[in-house]
HTML snippet that shows the backbone in 3Dmol.js (N, CA, C, O; Angstrom):
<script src="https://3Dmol.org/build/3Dmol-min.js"></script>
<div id="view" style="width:600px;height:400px;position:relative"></div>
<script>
const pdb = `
ATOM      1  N   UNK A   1       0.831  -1.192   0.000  1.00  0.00           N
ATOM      2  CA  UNK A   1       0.000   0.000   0.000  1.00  0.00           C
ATOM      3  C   UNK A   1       0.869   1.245   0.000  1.00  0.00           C
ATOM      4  O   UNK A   1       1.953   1.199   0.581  1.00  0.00           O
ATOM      5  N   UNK A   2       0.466   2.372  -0.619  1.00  0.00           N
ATOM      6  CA  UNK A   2       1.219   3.341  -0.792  1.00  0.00           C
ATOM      7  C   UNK A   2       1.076   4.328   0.503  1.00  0.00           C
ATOM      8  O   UNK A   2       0.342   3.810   1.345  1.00  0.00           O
ATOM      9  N   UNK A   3       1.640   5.774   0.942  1.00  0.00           N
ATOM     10  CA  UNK A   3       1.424   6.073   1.898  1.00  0.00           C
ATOM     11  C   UNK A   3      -0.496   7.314   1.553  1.00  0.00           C
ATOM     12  O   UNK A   3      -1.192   7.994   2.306  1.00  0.00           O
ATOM     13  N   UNK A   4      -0.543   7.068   0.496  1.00  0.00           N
ATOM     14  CA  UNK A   4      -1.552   8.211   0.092  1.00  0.00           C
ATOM     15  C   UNK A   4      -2.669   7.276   0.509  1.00  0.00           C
ATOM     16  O   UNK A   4      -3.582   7.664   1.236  1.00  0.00           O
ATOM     17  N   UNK A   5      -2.574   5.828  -0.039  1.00  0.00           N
ATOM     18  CA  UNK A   5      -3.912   5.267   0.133  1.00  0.00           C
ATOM     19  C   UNK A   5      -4.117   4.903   2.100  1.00  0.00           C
ATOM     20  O   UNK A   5      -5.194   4.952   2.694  1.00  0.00           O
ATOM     21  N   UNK A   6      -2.837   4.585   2.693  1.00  0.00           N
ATOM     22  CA  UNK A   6      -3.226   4.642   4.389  1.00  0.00           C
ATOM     23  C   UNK A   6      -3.472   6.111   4.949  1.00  0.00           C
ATOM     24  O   UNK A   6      -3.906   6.268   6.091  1.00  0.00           O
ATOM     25  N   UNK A   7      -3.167   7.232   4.074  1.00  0.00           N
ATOM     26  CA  UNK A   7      -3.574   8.251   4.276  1.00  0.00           C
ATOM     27  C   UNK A   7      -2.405   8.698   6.070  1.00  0.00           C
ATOM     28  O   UNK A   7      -2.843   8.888   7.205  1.00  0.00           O
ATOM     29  N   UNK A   8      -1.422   8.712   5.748  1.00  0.00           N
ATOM     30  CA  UNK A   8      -0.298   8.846   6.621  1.00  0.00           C
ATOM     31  C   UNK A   8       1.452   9.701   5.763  1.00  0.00           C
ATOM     32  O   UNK A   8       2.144   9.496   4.766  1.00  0.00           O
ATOM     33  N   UNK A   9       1.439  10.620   6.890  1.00  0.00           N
ATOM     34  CA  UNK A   9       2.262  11.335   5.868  1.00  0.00           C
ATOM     35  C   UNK A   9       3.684  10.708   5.802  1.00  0.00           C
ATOM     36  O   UNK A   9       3.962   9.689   6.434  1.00  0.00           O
ATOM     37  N   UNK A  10       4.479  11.294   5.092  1.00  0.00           N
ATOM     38  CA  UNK A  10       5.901  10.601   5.681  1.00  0.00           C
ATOM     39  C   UNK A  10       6.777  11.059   6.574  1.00  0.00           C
ATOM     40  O   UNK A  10       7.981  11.100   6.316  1.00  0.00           O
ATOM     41  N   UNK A  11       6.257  11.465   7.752  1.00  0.00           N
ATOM     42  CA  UNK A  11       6.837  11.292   8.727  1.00  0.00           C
ATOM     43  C   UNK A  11       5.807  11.028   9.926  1.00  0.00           C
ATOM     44  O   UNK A  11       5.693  11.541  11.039  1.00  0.00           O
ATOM     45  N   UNK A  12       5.030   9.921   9.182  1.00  0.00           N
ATOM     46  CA  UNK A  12       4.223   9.544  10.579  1.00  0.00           C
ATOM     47  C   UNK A  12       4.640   8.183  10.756  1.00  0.00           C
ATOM     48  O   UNK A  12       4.617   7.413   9.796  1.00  0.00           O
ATOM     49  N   UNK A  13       5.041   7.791  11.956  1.00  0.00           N
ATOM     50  CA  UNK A  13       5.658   6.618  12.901  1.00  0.00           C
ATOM     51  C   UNK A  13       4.523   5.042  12.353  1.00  0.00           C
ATOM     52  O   UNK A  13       5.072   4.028  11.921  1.00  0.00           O
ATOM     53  N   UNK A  14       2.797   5.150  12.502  1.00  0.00           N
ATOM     54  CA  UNK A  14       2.017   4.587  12.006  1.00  0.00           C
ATOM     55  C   UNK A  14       2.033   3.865  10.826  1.00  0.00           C
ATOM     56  O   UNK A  14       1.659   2.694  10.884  1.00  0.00           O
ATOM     57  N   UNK A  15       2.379   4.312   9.803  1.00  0.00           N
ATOM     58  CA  UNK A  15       2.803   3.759   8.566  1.00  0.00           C
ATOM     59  C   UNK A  15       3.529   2.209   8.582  1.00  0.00           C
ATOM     60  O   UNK A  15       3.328   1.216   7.883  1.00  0.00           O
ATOM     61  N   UNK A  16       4.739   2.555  10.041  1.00  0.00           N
ATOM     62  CA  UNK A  16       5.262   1.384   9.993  1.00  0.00           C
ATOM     63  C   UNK A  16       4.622   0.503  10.774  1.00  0.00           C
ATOM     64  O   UNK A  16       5.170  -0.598  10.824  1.00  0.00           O
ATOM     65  N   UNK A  17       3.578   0.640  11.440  1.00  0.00           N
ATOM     66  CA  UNK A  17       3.094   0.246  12.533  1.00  0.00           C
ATOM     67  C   UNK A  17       1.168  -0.659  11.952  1.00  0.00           C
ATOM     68  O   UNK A  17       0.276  -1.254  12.558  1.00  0.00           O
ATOM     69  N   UNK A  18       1.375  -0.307  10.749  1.00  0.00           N
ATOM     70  CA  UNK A  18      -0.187  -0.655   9.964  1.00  0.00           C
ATOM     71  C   UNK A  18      -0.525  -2.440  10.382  1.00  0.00           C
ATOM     72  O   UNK A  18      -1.518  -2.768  11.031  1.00  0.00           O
ATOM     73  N   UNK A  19       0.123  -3.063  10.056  1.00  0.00           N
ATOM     74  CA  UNK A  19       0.252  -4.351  10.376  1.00  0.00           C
ATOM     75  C   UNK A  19      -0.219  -5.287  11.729  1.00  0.00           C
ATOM     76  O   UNK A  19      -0.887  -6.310  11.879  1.00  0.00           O
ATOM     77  N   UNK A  20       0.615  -4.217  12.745  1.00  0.00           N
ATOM     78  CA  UNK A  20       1.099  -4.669  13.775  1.00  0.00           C
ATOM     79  C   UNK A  20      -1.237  -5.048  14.330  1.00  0.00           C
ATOM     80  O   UNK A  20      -2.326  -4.667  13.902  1.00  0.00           O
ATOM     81  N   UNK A  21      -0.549  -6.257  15.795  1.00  0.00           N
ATOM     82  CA  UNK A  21      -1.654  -6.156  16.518  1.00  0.00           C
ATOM     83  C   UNK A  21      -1.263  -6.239  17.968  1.00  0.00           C
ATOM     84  O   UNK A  21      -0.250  -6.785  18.408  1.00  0.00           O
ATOM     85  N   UNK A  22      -2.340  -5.534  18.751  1.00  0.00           N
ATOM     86  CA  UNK A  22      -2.139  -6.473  20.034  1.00  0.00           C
ATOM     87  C   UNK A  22      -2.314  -7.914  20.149  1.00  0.00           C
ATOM     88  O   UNK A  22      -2.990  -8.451  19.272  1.00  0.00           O
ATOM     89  N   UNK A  23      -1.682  -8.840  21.344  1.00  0.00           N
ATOM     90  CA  UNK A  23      -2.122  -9.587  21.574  1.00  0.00           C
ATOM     91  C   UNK A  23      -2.147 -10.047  23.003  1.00  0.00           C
ATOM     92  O   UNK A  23      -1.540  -9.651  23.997  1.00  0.00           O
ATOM     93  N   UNK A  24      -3.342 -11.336  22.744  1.00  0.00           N
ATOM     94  CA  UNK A  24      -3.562 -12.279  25.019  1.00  0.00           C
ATOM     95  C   UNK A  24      -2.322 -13.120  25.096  1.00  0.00           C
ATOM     96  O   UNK A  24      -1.607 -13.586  24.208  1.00  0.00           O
ATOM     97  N   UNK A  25      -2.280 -13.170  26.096  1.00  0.00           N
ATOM     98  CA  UNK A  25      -1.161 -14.266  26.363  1.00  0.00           C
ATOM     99  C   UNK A  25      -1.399 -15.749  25.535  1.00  0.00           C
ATOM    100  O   UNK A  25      -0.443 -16.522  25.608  1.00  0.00           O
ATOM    101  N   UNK A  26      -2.205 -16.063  25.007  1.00  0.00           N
ATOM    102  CA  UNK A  26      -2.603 -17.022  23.948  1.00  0.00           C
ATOM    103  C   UNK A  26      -2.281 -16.575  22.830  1.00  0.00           C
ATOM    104  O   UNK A  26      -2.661 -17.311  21.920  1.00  0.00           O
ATOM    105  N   UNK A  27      -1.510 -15.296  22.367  1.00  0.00           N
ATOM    106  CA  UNK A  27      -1.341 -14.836  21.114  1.00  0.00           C
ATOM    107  C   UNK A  27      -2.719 -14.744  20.080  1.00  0.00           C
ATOM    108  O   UNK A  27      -2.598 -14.720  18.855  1.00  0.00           O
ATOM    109  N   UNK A  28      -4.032 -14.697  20.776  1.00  0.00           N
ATOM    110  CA  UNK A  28      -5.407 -14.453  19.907  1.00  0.00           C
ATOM    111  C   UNK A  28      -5.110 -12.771  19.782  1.00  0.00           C
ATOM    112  O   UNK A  28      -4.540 -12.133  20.667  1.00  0.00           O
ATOM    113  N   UNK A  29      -5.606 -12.197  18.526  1.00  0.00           N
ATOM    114  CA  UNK A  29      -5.438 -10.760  18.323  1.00  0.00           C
ATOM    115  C   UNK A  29      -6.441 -10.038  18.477  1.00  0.00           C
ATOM    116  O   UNK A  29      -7.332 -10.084  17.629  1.00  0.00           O
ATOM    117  N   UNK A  30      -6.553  -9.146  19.656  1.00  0.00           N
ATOM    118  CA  UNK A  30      -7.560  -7.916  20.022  1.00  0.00           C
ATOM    119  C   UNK A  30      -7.770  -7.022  19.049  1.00  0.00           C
ATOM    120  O   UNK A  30      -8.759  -7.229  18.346  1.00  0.00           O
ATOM    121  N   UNK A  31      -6.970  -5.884  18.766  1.00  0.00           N
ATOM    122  CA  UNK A  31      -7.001  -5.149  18.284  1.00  0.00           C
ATOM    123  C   UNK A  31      -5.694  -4.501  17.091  1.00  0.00           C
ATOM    124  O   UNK A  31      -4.527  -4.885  17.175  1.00  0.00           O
ATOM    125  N   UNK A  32      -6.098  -3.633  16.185  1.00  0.00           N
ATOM    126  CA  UNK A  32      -5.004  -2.788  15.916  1.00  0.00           C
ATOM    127  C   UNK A  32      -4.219  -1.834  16.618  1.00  0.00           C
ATOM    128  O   UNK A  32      -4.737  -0.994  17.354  1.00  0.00           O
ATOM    129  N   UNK A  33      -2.882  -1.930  16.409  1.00  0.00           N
ATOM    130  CA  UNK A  33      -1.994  -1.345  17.377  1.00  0.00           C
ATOM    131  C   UNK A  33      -1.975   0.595  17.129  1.00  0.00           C
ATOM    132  O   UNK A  33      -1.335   1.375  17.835  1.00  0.00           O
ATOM    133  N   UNK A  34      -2.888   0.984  15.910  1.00  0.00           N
ATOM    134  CA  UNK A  34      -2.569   2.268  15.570  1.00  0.00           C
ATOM    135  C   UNK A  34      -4.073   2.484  16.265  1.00  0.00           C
ATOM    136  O   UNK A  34      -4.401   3.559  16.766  1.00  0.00           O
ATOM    137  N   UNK A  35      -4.585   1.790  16.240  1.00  0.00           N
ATOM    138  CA  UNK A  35      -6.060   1.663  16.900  1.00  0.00           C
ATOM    139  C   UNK A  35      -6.091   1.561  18.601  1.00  0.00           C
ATOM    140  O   UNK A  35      -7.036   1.224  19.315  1.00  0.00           O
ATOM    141  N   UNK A  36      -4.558   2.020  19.033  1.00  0.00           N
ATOM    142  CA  UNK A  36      -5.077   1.216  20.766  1.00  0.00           C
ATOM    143  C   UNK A  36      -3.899   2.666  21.361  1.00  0.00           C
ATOM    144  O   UNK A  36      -2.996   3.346  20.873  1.00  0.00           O
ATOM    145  N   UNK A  37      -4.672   2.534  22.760  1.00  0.00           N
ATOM    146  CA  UNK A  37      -3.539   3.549  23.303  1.00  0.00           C
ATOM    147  C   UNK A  37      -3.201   2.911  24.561  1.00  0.00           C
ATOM    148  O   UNK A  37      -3.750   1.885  24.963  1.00  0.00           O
ATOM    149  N   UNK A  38      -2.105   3.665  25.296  1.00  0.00           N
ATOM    150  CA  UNK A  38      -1.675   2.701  26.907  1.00  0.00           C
ATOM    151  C   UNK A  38      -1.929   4.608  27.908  1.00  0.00           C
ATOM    152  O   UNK A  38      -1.678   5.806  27.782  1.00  0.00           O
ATOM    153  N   UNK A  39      -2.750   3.346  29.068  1.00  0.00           N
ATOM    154  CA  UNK A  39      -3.539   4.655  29.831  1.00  0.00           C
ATOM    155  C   UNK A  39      -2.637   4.490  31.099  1.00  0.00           C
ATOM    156  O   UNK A  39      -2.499   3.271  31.192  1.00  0.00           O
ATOM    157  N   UNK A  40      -1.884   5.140  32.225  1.00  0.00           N
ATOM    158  CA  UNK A  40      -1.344   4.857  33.195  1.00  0.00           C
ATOM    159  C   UNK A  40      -1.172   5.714  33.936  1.00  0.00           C
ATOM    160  O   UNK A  40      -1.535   6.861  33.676  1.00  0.00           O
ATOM    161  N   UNK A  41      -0.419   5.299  35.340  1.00  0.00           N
ATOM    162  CA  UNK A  41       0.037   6.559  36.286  1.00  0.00           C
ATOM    163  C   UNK A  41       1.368   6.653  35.811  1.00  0.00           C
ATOM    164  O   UNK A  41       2.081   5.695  35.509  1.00  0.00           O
ATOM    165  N   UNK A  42       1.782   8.301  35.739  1.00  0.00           N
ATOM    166  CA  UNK A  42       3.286   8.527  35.858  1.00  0.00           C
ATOM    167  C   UNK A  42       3.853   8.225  37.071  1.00  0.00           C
ATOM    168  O   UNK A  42       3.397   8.799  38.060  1.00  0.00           O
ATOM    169  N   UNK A  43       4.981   7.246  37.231  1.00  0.00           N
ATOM    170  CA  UNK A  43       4.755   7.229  39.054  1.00  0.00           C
ATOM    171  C   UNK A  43       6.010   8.624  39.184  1.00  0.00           C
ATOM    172  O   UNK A  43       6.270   9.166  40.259  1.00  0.00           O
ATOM    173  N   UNK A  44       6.450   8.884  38.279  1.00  0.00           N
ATOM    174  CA  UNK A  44       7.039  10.837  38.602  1.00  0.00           C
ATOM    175  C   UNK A  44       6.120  11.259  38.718  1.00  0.00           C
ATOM    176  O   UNK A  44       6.032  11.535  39.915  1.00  0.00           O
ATOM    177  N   UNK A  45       5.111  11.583  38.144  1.00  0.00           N
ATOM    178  CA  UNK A  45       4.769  13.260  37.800  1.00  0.00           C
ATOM    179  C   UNK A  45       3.096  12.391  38.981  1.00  0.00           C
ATOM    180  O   UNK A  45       2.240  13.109  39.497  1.00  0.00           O
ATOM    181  N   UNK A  46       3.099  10.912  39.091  1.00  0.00           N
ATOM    182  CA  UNK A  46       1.528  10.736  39.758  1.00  0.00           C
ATOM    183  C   UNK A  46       0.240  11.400  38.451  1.00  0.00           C
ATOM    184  O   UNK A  46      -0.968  11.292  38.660  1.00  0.00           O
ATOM    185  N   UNK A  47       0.620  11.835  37.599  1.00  0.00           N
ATOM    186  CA  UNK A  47      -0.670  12.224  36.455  1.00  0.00           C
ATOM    187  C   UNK A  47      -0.557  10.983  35.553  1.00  0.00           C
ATOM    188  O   UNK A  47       0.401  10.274  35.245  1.00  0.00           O
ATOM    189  N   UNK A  48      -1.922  10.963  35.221  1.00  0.00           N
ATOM    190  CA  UNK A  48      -2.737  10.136  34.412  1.00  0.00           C
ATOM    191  C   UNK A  48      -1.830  10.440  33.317  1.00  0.00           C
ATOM    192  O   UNK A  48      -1.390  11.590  33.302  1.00  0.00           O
ATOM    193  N   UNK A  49      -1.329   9.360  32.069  1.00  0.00           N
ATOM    194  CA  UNK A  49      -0.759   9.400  30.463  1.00  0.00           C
ATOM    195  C   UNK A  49      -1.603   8.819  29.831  1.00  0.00           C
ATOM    196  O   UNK A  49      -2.273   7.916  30.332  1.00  0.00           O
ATOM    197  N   UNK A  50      -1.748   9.242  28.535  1.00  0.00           N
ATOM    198  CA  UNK A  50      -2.312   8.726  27.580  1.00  0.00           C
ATOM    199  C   UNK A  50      -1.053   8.307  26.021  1.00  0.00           C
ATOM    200  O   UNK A  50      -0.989   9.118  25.097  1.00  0.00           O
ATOM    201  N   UNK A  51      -0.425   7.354  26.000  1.00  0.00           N
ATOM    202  CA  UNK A  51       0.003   7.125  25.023  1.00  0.00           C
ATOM    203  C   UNK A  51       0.302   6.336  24.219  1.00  0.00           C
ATOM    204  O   UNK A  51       0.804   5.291  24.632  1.00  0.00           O
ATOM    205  N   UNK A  52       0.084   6.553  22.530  1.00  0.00           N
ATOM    206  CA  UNK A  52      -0.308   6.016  21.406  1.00  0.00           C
ATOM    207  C   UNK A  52       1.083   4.387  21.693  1.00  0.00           C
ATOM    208  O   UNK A  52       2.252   4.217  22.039  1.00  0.00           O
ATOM    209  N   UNK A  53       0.163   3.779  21.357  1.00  0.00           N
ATOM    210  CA  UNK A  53       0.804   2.675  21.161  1.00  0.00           C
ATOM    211  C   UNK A  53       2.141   2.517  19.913  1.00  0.00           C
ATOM    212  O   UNK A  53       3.348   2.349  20.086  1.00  0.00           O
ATOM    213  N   UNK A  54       1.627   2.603  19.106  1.00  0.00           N
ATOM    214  CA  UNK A  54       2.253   3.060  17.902  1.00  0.00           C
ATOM    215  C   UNK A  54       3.517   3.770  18.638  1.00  0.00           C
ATOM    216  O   UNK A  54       4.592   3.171  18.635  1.00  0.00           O
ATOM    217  N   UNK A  55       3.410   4.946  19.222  1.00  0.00           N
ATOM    218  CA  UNK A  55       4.475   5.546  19.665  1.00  0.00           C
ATOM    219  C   UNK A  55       5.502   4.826  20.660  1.00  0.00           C
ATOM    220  O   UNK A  55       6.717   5.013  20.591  1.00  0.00           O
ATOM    221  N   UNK A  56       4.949   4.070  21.496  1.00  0.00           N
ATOM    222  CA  UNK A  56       5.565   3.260  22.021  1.00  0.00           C
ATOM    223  C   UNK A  56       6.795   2.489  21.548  1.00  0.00           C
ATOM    224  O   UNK A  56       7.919   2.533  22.048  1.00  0.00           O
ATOM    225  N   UNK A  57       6.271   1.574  20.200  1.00  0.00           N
ATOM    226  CA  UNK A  57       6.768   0.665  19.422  1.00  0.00           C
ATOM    227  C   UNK A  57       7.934   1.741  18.503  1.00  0.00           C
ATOM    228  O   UNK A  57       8.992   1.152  18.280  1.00  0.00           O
ATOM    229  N   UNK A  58       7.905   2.557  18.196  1.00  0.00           N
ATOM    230  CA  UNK A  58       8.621   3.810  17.819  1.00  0.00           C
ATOM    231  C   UNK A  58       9.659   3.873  18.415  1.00  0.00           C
ATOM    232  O   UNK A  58      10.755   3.829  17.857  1.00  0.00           O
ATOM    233  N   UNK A  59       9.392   4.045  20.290  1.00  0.00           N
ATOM    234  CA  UNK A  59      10.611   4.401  20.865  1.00  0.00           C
ATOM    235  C   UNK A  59      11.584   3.396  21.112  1.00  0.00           C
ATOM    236  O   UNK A  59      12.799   3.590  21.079  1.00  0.00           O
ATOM    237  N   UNK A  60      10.728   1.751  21.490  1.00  0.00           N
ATOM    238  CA  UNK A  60      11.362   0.793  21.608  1.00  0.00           C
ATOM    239  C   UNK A  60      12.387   0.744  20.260  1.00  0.00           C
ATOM    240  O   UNK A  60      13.564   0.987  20.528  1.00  0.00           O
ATOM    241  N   UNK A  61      12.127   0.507  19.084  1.00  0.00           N
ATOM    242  CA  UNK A  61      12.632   0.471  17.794  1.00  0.00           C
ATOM    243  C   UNK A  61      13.658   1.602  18.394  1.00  0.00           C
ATOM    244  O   UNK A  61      14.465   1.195  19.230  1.00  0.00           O
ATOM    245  N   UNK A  62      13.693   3.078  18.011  1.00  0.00           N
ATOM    246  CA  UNK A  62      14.858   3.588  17.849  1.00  0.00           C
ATOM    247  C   UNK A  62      15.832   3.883  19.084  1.00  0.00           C
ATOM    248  O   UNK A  62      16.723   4.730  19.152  1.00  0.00           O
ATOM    249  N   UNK A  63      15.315   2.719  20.281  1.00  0.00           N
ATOM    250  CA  UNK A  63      16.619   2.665  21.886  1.00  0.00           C
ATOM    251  C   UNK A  63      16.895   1.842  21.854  1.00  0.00           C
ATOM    252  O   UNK A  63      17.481   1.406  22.845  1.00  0.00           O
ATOM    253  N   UNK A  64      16.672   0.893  20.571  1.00  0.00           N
ATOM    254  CA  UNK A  64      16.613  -0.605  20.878  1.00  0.00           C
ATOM    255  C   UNK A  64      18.776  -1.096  21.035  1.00  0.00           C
ATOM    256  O   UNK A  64      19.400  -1.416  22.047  1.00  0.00           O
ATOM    257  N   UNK A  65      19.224  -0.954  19.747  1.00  0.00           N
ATOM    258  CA  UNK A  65      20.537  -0.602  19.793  1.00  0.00           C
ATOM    259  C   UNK A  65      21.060  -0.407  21.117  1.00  0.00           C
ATOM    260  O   UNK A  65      21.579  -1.254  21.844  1.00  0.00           O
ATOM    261  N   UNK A  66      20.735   1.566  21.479  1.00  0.00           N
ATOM    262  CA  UNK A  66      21.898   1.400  22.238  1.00  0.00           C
ATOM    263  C   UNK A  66      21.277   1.614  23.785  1.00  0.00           C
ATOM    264  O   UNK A  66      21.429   2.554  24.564  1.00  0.00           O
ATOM    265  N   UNK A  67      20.493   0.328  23.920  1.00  0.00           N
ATOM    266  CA  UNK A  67      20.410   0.419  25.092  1.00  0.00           C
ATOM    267  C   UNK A  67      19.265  -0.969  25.116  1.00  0.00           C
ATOM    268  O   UNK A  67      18.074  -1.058  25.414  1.00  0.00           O
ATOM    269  N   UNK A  68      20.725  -2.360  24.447  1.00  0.00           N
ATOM    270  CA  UNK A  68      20.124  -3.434  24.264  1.00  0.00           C
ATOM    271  C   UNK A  68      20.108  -4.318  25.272  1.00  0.00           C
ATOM    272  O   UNK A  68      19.580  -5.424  25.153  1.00  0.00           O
ATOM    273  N   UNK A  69      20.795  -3.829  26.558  1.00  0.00           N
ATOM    274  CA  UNK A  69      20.448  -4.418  27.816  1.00  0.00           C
ATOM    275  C   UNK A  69      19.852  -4.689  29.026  1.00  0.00           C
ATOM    276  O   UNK A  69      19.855  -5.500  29.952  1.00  0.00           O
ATOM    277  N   UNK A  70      19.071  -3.149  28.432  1.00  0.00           N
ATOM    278  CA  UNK A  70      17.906  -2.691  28.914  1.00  0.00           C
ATOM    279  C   UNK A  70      16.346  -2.794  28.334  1.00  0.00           C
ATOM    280  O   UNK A  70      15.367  -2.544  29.038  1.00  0.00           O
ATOM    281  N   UNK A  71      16.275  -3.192  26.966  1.00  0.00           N
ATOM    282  CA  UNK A  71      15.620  -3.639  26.372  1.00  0.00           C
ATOM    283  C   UNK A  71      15.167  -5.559  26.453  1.00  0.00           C
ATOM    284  O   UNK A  71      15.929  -6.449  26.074  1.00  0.00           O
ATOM    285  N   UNK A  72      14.154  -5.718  26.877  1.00  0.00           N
ATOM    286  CA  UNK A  72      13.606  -6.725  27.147  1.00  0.00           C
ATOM    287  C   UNK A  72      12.614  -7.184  26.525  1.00  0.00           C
ATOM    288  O   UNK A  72      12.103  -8.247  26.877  1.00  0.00           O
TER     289      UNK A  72
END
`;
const viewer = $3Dmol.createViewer("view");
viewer.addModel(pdb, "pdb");
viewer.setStyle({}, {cartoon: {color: "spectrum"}});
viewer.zoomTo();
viewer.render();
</script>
């Protein structure tokens, strides 16, 4: 698919992320991952986050390198 028809520009993180799914510990698939967000406490800041999954998978990908011992 091209990036015009997912309708994602080129520099949106999503593009690479079209594919992807969540999954249960049975590996059955919930949802789309551009489709899902992660809701939590900051335990710094104690405020509520809201963030894109997609973005997540973003940051893992580009710390993955140099900081592969910390990566799990």
């Amino acid at each position: 698919m091209s990036e015009d028809v997912l309708g994602y520009s080129s520099h949106d993180w999503r593009k690479n992320t079209d594919d992807a799914v969540v999954l249960d510990e049975v590996n059955k698939s919930y949802a789309k991952v551009n489709d899902c967000k992660v809701s939590f406490t900051n335990p710094k800041s104690r405020r509520r986050e809201d963030v894109d999954l997609s973005r997540l998978i973003r940051v893992f990908v580009n710390n993955f390198e140099s900081h592969k011992r910390s990566v799990k």
